[in-house]
C-alpha positions in Angstrom: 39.8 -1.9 -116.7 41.8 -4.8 -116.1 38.9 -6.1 -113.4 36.0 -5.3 -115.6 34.5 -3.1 -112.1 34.3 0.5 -112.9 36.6 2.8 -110.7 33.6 3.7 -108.4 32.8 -0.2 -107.8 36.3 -0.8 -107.0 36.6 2.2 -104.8 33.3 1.6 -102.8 32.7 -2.5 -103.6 29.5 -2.4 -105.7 27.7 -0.7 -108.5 26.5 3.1 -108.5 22.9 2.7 -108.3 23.7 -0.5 -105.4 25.6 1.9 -103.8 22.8 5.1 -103.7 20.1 2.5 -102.8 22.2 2.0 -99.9 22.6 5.6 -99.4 19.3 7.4 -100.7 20.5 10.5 -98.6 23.4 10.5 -101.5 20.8 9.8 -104.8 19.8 13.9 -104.8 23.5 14.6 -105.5 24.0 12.3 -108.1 21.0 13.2 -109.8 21.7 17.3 -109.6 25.3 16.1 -110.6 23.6 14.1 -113.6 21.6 17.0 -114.5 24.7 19.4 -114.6 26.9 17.3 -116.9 24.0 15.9 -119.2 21.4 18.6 -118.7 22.1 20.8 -122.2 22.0 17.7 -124.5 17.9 16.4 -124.2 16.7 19.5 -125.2 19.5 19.6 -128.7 19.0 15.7 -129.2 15.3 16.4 -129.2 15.4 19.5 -131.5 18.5 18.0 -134.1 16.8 14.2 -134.6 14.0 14.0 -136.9 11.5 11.5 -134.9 8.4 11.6 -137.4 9.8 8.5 -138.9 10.2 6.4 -135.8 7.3 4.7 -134.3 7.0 5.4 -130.7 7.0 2.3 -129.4 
């Protein structure tokens, strides 16, 4: 991290989301790619935190 750019911006010269709105054929991908890493932890987040004390907004 001695540039401060993430691996991807130095690999492809800007930002992720720059990048896919450059290339919305690509954005499905990333998003099914997204979902495959992260798609477990929503659901256990939502179940394991106690939100009754939190206003919603």
């Amino acid at each position: 991290m001695q540039s401060g750019r993430t691996a991807f911006e130095k690999a492809q010269g800007v930002p992720v989301f720059d990048y896919l709105g450059r290339h919305p054929d690509e954005a499905p991908l990333f998003s099914e790619t997204m979902i495959g890493f992260h798609g477990r932890e929503p659901p256990a987040v939502a179940e394991a935190y106690d939100f009754s004390s939190r206003p919603l907004w």
